[in-house]
Rosetta silent file (secondary structure, phi, psi, omega in degrees, C-alpha in Angstrom):
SEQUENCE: XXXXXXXXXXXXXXXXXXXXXXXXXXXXXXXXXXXXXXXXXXXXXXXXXXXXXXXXXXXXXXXXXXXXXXXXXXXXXXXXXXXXXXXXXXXXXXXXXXXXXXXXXXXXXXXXXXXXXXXXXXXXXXXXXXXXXXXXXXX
SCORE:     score description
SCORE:     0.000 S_00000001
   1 L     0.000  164.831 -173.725  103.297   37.187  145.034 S_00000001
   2 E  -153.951  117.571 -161.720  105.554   39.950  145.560 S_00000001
   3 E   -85.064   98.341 -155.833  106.359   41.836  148.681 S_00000001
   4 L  -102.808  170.826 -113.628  106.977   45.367  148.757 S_00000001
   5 L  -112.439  -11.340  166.762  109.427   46.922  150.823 S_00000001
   6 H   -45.317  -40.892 -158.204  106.403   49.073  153.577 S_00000001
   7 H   -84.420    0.484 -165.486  106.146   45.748  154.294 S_00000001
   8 H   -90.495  -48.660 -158.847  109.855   44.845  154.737 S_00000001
   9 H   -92.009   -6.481  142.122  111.062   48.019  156.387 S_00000001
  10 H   -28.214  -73.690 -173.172  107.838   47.598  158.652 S_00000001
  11 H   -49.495  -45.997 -170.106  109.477   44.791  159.812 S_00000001
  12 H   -67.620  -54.367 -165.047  113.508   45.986  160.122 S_00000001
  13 L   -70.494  143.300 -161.896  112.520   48.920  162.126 S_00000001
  14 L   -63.836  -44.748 -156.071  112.061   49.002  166.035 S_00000001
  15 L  -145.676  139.084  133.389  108.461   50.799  166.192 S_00000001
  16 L  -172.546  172.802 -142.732  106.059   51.255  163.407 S_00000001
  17 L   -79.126   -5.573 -176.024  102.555   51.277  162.919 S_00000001
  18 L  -116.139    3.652 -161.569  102.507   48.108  160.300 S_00000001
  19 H   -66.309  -44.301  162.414  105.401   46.433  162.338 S_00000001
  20 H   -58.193  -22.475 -179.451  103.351   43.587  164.096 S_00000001
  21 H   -62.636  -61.848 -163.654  101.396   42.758  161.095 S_00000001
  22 H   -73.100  -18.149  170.253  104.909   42.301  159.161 S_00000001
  23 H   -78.551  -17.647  161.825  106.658   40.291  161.533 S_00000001
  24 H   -67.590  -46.886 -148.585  103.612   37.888  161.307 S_00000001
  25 H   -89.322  -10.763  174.896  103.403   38.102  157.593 S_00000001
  26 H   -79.636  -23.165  161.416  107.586   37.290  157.617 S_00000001
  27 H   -67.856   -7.425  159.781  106.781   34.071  159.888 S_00000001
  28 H   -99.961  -26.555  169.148  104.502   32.750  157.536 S_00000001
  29 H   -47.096  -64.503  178.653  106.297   33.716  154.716 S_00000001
  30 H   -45.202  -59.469  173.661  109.613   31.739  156.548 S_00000001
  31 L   -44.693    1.450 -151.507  107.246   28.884  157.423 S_00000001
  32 L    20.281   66.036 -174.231  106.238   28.672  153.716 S_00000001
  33 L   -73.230  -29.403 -153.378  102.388   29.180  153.866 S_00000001
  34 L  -113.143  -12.355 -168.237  102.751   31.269  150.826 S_00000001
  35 L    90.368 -126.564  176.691  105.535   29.241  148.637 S_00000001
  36 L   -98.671  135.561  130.496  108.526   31.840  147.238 S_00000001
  37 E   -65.520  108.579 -169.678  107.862   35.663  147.928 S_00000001
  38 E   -85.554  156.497 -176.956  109.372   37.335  144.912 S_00000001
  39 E  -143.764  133.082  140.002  111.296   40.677  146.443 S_00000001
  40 E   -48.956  148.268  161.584  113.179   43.302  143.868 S_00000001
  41 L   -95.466   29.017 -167.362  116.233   44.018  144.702 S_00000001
  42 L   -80.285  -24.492 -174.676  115.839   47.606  144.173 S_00000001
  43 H   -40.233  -31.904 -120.332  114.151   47.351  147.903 S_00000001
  44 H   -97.855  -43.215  148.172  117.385   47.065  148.724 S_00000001
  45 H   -44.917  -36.944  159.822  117.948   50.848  148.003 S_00000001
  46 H   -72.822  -29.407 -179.289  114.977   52.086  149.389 S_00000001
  47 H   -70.462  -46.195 -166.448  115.569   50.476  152.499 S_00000001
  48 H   -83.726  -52.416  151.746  118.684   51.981  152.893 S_00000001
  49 H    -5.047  -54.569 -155.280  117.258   55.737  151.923 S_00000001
  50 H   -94.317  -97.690 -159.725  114.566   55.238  154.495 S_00000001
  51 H   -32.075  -63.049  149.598  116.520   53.553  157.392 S_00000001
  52 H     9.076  -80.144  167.649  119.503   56.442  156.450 S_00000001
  53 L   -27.101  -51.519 -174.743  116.904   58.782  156.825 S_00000001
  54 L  -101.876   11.013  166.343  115.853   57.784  160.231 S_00000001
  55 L   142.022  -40.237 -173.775  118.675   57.791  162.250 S_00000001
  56 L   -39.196  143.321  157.639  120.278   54.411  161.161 S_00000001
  57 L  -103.928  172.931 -158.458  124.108   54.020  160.619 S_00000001
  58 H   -76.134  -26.495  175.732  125.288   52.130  157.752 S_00000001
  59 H   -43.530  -67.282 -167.109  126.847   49.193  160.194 S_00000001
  60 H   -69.354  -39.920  164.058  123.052   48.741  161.590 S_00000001
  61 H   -46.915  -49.736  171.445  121.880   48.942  157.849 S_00000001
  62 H   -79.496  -50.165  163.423  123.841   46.137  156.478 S_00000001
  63 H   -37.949  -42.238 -173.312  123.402   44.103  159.345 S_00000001
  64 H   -84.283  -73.462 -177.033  119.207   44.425  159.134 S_00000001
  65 L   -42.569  -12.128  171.913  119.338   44.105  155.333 S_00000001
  66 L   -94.842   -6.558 -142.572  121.755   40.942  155.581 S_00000001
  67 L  -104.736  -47.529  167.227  119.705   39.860  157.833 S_00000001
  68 L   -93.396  -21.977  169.746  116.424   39.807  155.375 S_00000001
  69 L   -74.678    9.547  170.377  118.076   38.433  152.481 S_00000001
  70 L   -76.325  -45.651  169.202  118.379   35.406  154.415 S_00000001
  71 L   -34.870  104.728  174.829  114.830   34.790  154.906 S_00000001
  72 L   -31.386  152.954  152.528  113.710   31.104  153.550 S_00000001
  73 L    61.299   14.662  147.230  111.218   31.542  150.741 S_00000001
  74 E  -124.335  134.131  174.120  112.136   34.916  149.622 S_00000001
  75 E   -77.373   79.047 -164.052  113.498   35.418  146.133 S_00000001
  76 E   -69.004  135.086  157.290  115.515   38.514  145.455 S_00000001
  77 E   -73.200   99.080 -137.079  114.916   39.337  141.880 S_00000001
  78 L  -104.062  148.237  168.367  117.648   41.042  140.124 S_00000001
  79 L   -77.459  173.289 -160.989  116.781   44.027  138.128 S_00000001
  80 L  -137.424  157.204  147.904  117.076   44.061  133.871 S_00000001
  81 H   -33.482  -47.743 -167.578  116.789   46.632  131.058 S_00000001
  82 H   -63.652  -37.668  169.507  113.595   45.237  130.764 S_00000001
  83 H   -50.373  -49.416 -175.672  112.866   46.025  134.279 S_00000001
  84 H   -63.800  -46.631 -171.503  114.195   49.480  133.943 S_00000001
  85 H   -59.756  -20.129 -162.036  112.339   50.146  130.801 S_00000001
  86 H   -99.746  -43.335 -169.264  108.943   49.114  132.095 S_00000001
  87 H   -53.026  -25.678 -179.888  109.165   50.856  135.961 S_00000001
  88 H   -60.840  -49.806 -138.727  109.871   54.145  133.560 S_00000001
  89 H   -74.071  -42.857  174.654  107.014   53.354  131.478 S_00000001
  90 H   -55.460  -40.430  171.272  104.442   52.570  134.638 S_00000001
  91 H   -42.677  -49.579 -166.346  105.637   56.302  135.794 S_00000001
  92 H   -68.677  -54.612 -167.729  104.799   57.481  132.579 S_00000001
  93 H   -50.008  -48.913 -164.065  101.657   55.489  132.078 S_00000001
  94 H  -111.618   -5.361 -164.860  100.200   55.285  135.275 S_00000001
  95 L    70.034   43.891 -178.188  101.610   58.247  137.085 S_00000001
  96 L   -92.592  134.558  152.619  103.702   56.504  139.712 S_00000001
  97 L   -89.264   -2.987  178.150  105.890   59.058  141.628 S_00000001
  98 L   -98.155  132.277  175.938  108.010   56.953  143.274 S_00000001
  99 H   -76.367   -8.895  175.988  110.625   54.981  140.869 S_00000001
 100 H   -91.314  -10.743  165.104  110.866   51.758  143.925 S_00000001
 101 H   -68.630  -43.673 -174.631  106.860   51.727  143.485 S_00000001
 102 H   -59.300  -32.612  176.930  107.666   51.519  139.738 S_00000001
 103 H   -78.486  -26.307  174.963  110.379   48.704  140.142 S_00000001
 104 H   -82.883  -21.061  179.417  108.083   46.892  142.413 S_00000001
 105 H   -58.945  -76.405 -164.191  105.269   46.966  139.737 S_00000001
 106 H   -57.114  -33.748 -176.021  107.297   46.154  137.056 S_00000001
 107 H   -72.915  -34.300 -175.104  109.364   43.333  138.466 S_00000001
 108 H   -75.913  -48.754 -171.605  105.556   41.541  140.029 S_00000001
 109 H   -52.511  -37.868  171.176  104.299   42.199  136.359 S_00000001
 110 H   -72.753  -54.394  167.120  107.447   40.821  134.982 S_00000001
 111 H   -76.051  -58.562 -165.834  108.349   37.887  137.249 S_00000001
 112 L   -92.469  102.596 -165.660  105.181   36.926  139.327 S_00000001
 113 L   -73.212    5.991  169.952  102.845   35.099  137.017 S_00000001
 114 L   -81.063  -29.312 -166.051   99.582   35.935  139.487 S_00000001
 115 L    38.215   51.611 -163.786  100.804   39.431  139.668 S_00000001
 116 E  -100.242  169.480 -173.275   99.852   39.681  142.802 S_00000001
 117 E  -135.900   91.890 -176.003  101.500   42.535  145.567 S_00000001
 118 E   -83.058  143.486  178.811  101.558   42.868  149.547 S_00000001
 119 L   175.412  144.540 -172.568  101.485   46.066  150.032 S_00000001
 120 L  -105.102    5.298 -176.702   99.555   48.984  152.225 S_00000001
 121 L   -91.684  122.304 -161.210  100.649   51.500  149.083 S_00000001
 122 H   -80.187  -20.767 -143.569   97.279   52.255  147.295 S_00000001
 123 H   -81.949    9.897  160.103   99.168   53.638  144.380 S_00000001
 124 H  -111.676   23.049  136.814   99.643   50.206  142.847 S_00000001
 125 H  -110.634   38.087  150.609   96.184   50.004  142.266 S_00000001
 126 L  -113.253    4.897  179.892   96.199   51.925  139.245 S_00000001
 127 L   -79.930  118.273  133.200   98.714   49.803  137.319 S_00000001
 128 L   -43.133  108.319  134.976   96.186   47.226  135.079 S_00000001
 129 L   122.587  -10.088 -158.607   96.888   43.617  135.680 S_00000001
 130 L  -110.909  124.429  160.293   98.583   44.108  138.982 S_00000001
 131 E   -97.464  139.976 -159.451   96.255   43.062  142.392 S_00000001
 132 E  -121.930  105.291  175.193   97.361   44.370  145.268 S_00000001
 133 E   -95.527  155.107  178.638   96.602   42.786  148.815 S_00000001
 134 L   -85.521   99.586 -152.064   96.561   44.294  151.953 S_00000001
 135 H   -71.497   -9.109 -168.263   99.242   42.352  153.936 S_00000001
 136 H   -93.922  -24.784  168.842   96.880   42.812  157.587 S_00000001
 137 H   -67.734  -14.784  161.130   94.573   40.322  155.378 S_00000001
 138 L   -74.224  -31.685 -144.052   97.326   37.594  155.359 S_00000001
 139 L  -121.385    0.000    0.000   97.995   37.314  158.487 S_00000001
């Protein structure tokens, strides 16, 4: 499986509407219920765009974001050409507008032989071959 960053920056932020769910689904994840959680590391870029966005300073950024690559049992996932080439292609293909939806597609299609997704983002269920769960069903 592969974890996509609603559910990550649920978690890093003080108040949001998926944030108890994700702090559950990172204690089972730590606990290893689930094995390795594959993560891109492009999250790593969206998270800081969004936290940026909302007020964060970069101090408080690096700290929360140092903070999750640390979590037992997840596997940051470095991006490739190959990566890049396919996250274009799902854009193209499937009509993803975001390129960190496309990098999370393409890296669980690439990496995660289940191809499985947590995620509350419907828009990876038009990508073929990719299943997408609904992370309030884990936990």
């Amino acid at each position: 499986m592969l974890i996509d960053t609603d559910v990550l920056i649920a978690h890093l932020k003080d108040k949001d509407w998926l944030k108890g769910v994700a702090d559950k689904l990172l204690s089972r994840i730590v606990n290893g219920d689930f094995g390795v959680v594959l993560v891109s590391r492009e999250v790593i870029h969206e998270i800081y765009y969004v936290l940026s966005r909302i007020g964060f300073n970069k101090r408080e950024i690096l700290n929360r974001i140092g903070a999750l690559t640390n979590i037992p049992n997840l596997k940051w996932i470095p991006t490739t050409v190959d990566t890049d080439l396919l996250a274009l292609a799902l854009m193209d293909q499937y009509g993803l507008t975001s390129i960190f939806d496309a990098y999370n597609a393409a890296t669980c299609l690439l990496y995660d032989r289940d191809r499985k997704i947590i995620s509350t983002d419907n828009a990876y269920d038009r990508v073929v071959g990719l299943s997408r769960i609904d992370p309030r069903s884990l936990v």
